[in-house]
Backbone bond lengths (Angstrom), bond angles and torsions (degrees), N, CA, C in turn:
res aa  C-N    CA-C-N  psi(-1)  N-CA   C-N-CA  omega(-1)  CA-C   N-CA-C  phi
1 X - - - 1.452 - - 1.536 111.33 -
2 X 1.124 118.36 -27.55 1.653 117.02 -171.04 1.887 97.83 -97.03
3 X 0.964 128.08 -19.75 1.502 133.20 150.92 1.798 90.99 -25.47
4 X 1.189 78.72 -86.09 1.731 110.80 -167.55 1.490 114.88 -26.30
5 X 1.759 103.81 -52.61 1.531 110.97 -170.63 1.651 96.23 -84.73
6 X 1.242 133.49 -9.88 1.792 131.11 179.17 1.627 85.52 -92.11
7 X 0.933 144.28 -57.74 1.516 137.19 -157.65 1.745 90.50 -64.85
8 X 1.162 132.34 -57.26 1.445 135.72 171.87 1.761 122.40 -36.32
9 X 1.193 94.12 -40.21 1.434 107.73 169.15 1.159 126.18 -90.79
10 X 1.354 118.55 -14.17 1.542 117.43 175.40 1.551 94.13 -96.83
11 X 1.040 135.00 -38.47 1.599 120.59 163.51 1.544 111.15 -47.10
12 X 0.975 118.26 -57.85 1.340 112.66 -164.42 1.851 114.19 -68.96
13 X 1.392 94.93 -21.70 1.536 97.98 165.38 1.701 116.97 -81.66
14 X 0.969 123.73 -19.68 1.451 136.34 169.99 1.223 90.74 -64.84
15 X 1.563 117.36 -69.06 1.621 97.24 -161.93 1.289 129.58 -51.44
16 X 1.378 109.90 -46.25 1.606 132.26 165.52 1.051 119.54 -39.60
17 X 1.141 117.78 -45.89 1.852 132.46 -159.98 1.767 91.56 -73.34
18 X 1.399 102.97 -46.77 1.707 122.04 -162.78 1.897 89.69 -69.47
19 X 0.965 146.17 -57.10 1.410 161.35 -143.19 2.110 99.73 -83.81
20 X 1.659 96.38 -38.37 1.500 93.25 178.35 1.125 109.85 -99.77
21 X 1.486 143.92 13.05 0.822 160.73 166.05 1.765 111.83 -86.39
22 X 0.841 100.27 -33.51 1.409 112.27 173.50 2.126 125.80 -88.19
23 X 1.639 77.46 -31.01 1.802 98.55 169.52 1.624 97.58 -63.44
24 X 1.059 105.16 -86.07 1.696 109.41 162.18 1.249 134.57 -4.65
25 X 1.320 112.21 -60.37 1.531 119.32 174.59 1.750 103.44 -63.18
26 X 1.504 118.14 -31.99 1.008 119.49 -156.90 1.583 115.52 -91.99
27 X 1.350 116.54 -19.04 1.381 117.74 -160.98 1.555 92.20 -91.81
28 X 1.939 107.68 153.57 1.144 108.62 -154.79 1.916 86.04 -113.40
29 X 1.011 98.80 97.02 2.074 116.30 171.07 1.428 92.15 -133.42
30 X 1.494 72.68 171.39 1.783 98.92 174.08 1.908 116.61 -64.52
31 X 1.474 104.72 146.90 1.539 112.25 -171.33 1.811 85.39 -45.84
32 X 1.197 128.55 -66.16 1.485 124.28 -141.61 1.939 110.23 -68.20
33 X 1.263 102.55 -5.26 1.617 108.13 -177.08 1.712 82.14 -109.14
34 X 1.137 151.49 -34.32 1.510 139.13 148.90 1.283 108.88 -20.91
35 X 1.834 106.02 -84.21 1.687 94.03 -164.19 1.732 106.71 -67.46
36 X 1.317 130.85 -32.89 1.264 103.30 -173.74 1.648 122.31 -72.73
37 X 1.485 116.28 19.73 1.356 120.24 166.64 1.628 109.35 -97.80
38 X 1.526 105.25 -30.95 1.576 124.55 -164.37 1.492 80.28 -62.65
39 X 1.672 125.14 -68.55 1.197 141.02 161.78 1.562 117.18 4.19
40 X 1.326 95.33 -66.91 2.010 96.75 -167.59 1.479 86.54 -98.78
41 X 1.576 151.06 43.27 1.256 133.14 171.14 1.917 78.32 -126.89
42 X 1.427 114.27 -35.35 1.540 96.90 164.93 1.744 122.85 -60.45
43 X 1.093 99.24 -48.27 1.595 100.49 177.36 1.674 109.96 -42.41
44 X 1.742 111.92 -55.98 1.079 109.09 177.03 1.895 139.28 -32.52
45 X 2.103 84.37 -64.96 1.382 88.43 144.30 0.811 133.25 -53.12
46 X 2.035 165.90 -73.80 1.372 166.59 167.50 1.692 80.18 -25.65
47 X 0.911 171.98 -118.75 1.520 164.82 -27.76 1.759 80.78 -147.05
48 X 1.173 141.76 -80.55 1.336 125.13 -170.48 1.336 121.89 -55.99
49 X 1.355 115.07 -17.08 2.050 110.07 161.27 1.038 126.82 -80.62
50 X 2.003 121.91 14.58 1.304 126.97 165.66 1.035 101.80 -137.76
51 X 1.454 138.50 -25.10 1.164 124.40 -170.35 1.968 103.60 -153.83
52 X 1.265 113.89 116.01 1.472 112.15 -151.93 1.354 96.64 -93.79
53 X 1.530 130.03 -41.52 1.501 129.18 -171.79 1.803 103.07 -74.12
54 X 1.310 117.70 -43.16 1.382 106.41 152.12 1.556 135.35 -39.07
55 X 0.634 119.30 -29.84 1.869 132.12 -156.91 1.793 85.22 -107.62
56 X 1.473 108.26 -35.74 1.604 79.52 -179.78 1.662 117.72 -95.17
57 X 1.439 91.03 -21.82 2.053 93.01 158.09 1.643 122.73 -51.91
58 X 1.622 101.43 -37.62 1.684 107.20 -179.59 1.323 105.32 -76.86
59 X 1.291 136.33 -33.22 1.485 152.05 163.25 1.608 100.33 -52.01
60 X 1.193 141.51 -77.11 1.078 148.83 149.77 1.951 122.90 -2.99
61 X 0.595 87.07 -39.53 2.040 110.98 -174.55 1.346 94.13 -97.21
62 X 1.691 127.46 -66.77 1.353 120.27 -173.66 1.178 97.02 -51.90
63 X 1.439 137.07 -87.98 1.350 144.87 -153.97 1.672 123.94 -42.85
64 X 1.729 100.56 -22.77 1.468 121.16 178.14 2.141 95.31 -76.93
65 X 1.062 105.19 -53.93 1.438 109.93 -173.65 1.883 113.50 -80.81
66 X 1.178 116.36 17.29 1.523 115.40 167.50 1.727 74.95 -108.92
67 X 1.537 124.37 -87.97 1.459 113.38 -167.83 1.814 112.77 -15.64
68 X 1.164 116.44 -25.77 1.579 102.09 -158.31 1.431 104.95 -122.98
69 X 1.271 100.85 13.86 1.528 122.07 176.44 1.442 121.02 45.96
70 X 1.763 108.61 48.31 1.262 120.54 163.61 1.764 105.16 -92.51
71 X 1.269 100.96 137.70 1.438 103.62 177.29 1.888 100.03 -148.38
72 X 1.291 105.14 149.87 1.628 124.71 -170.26 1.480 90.54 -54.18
73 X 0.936 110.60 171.57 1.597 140.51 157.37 1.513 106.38 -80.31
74 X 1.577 131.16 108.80 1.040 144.85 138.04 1.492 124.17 -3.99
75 X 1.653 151.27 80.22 1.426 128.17 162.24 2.007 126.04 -28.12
């Protein structure tokens, strides 16, 4: 059964991951506030191939701060 509920959650982080990935591409900022979002949506990924309820808490926070239109500081 817990197969079941981790396979459930790694779908649902795929979808998500796939959906802010697409927010991203889409929002109209500067290239350097681009990659440093591209940036923490990689971390995300690397963070769900060791630890999946993590990656969807960091998923969780990103996705809360595009809705509320917090975005990194640009290099």
């Amino acid at each position: 059964m817990e197969r079941d509920s981790q396979l459930e959650l790694y779908e649902a982080v795929a979808a998500r991951l796939k959906q802010a990935h697409t927010r991203v591409r889409e929002l109209q900022v500067p290239e350097g506030v681009r990659m440093a979002l591209s940036r923490k949506l990689l971390v995300v990924t690397a963070a769900a191939k060791h630890d999946l309820p993590d990656a969807a808490r960091r998923l969780d926070r990103l996705m809360k701060d595009l809705d509320e239109g917090r975005f990194p500081e640009g290099d």
